[in-house]
Biopython code that builds the backbone (N, CA, C, O; Angstrom):
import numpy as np
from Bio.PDB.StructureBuilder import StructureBuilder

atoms = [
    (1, "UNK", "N", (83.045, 96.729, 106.133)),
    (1, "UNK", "CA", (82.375, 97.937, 106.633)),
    (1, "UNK", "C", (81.036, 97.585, 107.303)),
    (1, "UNK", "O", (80.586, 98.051, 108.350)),
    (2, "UNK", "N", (80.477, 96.641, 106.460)),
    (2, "UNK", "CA", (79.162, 96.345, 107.491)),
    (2, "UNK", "C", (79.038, 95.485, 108.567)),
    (2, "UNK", "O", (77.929, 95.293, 109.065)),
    (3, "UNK", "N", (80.025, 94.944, 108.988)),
    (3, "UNK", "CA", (80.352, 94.240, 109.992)),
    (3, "UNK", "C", (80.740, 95.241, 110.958)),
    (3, "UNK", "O", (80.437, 94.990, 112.125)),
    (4, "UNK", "N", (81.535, 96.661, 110.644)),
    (4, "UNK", "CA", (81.870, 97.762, 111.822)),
    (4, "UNK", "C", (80.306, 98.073, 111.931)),
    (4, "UNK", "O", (80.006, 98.477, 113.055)),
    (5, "UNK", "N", (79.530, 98.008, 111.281)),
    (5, "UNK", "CA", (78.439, 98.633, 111.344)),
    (5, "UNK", "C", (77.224, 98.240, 112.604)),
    (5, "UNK", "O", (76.449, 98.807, 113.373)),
    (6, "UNK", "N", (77.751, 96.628, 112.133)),
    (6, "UNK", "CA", (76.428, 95.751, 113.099)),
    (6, "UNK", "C", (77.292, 95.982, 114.452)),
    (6, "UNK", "O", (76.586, 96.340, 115.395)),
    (7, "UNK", "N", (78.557, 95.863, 114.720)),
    (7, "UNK", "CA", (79.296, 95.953, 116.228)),
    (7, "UNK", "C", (79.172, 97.410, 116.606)),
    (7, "UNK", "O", (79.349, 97.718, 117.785)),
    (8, "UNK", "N", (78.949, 98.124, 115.910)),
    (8, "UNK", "CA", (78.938, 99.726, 116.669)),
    (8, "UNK", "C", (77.929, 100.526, 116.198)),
    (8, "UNK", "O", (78.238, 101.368, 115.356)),
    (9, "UNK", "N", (76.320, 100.413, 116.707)),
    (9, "UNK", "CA", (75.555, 101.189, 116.377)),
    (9, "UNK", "C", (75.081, 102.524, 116.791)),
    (9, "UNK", "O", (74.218, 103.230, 116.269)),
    (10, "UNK", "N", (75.872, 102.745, 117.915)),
    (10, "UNK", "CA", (75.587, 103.624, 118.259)),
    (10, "UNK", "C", (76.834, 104.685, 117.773)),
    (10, "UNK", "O", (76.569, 105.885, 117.719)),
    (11, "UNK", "N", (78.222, 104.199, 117.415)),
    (11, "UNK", "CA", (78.768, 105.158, 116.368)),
    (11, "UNK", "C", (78.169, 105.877, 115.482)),
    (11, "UNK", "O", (78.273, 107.091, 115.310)),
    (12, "UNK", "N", (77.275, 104.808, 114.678)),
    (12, "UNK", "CA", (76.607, 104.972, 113.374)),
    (12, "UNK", "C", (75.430, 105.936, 113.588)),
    (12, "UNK", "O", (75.159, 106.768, 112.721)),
    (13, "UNK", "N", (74.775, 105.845, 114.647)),
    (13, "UNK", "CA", (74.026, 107.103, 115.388)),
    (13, "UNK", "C", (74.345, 108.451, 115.116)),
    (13, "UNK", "O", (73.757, 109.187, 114.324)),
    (14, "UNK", "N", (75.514, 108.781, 115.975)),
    (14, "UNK", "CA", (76.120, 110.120, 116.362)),
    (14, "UNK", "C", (76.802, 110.737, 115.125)),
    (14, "UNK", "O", (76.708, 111.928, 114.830)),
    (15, "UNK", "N", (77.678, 109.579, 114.247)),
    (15, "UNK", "CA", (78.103, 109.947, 112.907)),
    (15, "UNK", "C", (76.341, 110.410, 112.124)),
    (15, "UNK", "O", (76.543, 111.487, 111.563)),
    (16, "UNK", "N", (75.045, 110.061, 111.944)),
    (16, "UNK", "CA", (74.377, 109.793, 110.965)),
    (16, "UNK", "C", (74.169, 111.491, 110.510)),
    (16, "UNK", "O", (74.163, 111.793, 109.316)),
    (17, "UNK", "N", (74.010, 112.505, 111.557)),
    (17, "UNK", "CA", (73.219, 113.607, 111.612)),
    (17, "UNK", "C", (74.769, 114.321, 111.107)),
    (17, "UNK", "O", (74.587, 115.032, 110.119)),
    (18, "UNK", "N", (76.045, 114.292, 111.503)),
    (18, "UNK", "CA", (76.739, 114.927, 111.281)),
    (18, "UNK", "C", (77.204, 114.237, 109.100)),
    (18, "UNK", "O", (77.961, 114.783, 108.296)),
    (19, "UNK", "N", (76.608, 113.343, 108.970)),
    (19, "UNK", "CA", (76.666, 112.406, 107.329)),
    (19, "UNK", "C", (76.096, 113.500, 106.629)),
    (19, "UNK", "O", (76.691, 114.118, 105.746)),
    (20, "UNK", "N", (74.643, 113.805, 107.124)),
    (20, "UNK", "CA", (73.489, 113.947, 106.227)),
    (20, "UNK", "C", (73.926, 115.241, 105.464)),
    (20, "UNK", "O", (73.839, 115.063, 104.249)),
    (21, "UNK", "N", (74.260, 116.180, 105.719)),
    (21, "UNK", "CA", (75.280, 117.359, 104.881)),
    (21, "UNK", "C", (75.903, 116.698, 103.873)),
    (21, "UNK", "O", (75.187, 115.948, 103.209)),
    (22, "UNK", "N", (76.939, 116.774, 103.614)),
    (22, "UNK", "CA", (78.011, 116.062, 103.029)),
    (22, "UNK", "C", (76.972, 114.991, 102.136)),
    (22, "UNK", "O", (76.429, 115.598, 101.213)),
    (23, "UNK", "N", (76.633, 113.714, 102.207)),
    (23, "UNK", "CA", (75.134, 113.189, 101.546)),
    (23, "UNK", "C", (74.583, 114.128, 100.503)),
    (23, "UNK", "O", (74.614, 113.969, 99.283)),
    (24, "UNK", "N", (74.186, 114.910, 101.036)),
    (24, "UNK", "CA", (73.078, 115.942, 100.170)),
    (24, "UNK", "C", (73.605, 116.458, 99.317)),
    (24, "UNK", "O", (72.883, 116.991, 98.475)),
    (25, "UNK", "N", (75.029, 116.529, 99.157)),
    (25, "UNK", "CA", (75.850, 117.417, 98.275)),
    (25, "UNK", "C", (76.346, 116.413, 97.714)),
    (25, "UNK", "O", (76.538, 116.640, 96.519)),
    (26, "UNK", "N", (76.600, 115.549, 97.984)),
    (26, "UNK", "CA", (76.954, 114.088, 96.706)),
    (26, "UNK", "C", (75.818, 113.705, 96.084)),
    (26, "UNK", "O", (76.133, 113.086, 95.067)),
    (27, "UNK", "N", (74.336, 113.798, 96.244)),
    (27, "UNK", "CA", (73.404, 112.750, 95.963)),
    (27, "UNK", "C", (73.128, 113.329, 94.820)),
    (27, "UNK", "O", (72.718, 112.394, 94.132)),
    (28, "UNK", "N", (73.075, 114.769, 93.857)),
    (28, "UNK", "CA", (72.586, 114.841, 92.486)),
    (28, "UNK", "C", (73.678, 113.985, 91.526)),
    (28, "UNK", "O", (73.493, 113.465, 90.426)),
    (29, "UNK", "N", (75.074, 114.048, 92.499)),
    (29, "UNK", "CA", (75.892, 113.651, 91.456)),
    (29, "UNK", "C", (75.843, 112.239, 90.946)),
    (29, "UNK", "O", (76.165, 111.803, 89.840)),
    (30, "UNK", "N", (75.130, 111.319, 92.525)),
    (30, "UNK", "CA", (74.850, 109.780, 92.612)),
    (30, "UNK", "C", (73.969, 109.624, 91.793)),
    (30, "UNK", "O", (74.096, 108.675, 91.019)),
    (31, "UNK", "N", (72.924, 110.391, 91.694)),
    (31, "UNK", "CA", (71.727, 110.143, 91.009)),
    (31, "UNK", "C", (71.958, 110.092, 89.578)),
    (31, "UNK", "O", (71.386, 109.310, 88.819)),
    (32, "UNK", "N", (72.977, 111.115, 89.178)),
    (32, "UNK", "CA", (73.638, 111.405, 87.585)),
    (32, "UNK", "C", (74.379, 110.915, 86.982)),
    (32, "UNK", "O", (74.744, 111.273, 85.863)),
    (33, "UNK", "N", (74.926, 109.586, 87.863)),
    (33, "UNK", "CA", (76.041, 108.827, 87.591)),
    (33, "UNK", "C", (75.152, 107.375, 87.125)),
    (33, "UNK", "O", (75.204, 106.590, 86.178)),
    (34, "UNK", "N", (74.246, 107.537, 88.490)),
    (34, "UNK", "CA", (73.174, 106.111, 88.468)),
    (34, "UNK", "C", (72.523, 106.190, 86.955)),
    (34, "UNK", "O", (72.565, 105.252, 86.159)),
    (35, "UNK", "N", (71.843, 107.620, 86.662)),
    (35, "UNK", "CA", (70.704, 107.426, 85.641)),
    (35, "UNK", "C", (71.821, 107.268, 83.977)),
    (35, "UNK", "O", (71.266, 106.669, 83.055)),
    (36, "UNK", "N", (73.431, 107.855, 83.683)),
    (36, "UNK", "CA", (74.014, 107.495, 83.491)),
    (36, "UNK", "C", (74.611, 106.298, 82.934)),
    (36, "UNK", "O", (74.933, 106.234, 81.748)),
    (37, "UNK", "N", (74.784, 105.250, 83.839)),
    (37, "UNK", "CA", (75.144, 104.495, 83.761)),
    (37, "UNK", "C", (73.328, 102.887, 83.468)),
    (37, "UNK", "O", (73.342, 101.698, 83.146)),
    (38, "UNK", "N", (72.344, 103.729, 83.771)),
    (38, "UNK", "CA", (71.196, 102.482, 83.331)),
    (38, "UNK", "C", (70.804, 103.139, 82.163)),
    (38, "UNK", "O", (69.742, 102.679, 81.741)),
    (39, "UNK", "N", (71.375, 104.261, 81.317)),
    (39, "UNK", "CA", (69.991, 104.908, 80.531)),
    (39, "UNK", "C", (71.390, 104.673, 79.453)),
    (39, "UNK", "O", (71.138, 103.862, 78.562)),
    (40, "UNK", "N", (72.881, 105.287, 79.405)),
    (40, "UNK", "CA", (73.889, 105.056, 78.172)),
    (40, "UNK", "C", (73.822, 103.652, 77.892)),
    (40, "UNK", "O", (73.130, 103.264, 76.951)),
    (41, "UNK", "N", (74.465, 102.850, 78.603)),
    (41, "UNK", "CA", (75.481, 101.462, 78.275)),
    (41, "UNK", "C", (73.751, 101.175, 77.368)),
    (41, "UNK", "O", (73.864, 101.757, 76.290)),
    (42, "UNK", "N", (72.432, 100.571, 77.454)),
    (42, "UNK", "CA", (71.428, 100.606, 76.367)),
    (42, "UNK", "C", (71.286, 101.433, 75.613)),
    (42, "UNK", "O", (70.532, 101.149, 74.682)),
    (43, "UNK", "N", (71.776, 102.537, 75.613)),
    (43, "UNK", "CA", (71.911, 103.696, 73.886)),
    (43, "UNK", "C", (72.711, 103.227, 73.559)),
    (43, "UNK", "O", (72.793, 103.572, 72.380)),
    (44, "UNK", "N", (73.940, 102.217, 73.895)),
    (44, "UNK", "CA", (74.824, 101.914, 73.293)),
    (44, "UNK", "C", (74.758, 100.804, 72.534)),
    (44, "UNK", "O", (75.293, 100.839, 71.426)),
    (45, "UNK", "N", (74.314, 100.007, 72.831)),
    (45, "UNK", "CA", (73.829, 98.777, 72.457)),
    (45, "UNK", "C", (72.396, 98.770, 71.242)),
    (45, "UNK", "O", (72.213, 98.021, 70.282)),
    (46, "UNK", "N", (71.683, 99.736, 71.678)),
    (46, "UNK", "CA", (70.775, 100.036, 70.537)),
    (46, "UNK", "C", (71.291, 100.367, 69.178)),
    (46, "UNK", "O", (71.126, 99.902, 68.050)),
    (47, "UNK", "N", (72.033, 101.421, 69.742)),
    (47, "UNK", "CA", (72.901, 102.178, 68.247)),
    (47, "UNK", "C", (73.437, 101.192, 67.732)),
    (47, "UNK", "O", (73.314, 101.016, 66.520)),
    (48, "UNK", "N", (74.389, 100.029, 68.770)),
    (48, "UNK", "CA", (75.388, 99.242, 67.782)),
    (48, "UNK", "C", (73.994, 98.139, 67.278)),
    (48, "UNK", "O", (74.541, 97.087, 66.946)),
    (49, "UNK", "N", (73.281, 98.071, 67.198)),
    (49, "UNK", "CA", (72.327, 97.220, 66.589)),
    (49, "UNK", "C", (71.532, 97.876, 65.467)),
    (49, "UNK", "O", (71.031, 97.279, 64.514)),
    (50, "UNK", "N", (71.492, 98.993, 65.674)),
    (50, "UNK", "CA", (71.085, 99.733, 64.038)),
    (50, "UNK", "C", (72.019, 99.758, 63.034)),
    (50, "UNK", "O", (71.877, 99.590, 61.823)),
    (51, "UNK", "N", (73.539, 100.120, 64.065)),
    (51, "UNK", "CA", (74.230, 100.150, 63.002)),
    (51, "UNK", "C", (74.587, 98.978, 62.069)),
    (51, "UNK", "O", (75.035, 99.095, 60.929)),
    (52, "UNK", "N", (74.292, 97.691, 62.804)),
    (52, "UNK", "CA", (74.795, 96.338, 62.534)),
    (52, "UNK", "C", (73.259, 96.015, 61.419)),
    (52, "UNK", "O", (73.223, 95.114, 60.581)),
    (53, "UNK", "N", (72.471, 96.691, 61.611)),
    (53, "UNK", "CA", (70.784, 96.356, 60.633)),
    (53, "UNK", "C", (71.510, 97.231, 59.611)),
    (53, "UNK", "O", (71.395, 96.685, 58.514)),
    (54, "UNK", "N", (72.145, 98.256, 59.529)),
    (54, "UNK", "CA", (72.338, 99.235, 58.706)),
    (54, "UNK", "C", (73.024, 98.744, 57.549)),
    (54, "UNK", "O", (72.760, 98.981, 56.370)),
    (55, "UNK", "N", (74.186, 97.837, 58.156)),
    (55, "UNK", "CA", (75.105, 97.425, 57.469)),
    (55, "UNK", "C", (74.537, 96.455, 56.838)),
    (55, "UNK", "O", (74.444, 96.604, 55.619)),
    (56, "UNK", "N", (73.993, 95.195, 57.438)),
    (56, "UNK", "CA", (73.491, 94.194, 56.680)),
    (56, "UNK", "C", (72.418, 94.965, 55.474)),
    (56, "UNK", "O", (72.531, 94.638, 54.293)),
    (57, "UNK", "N", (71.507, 95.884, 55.856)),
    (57, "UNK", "CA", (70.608, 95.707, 54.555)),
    (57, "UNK", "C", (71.775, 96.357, 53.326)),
    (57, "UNK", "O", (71.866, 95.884, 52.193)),
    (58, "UNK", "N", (72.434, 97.278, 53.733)),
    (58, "UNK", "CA", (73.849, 97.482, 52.832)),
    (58, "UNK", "C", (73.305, 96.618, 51.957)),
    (58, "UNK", "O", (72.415, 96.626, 51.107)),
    (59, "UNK", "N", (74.609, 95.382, 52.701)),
    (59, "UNK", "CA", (75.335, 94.164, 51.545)),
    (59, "UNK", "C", (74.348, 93.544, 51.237)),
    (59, "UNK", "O", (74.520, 92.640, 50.419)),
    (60, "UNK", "N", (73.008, 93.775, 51.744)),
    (60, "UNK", "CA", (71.568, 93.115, 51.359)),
    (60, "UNK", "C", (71.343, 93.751, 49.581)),
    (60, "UNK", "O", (71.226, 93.014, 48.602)),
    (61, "UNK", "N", (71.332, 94.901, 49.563)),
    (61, "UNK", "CA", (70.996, 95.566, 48.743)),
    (61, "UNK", "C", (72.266, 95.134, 47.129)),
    (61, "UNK", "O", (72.044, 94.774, 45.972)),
    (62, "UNK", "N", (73.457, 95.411, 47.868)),
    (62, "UNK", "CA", (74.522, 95.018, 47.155)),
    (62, "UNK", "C", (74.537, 93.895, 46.215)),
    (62, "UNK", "O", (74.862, 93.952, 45.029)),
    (63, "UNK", "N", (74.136, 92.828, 46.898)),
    (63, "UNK", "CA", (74.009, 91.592, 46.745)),
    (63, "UNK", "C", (72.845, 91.599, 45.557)),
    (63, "UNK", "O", (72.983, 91.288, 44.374)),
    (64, "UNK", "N", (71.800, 91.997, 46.169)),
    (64, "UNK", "CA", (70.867, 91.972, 44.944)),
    (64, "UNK", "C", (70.934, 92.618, 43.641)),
    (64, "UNK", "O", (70.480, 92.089, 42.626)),
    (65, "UNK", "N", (71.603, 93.977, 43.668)),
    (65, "UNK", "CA", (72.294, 94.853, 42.818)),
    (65, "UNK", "C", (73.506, 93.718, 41.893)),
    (65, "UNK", "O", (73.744, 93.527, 40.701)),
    (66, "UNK", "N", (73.911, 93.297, 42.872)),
    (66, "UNK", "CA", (74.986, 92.164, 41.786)),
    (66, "UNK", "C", (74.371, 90.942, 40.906)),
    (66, "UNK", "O", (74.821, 90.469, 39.863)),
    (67, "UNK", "N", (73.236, 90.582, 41.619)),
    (67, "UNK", "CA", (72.438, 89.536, 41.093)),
    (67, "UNK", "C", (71.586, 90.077, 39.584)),
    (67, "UNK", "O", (71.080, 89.248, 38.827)),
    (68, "UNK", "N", (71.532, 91.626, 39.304)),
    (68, "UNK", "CA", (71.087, 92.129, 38.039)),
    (68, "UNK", "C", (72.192, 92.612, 37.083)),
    (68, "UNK", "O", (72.016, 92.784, 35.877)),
    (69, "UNK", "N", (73.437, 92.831, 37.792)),
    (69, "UNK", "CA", (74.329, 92.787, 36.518)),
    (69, "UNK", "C", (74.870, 91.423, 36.258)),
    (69, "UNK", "O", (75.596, 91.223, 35.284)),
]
sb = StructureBuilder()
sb.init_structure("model")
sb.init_model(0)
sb.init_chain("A")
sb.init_seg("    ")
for serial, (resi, resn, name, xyz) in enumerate(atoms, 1):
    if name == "N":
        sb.init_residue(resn, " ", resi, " ")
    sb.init_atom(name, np.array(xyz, "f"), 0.0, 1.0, " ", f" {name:<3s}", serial, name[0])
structure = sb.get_structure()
């Protein structure tokens, strides 16, 4: 695509003004997909790391609990 791009700029011209509509009506969804995709996949990874602290002090606790009976 960016190779049609650099050979025909003046396509890319006449298409740009008739784009910018169509654009404007995709871009909250781009933006919601973008913030999405940088702000979950790290909630995800956080959570699975509490949950993984969660678990260890568990068998942390366990462990010591077994060490008094």
């Amino acid at each position: 695509m960016k190779l049609q791009w650099l050979v025909k700029p003046s396509l890319l011209e006449t298409n740009e003004l008739k784009s910018i509509g169509p654009s404007l009506k995709w871009m909250p969804r781009l933006i919601f997909f973008l913030f999405m995709k940088h702000f979950t996949i790290p909630m995800i990874l956080i959570n699975l790391q509490k949950l993984a602290l969660s678990l260890l002090t568990d068998f942390w606790q366990m462990a010591k609990l077994d060490e008094y009976y």
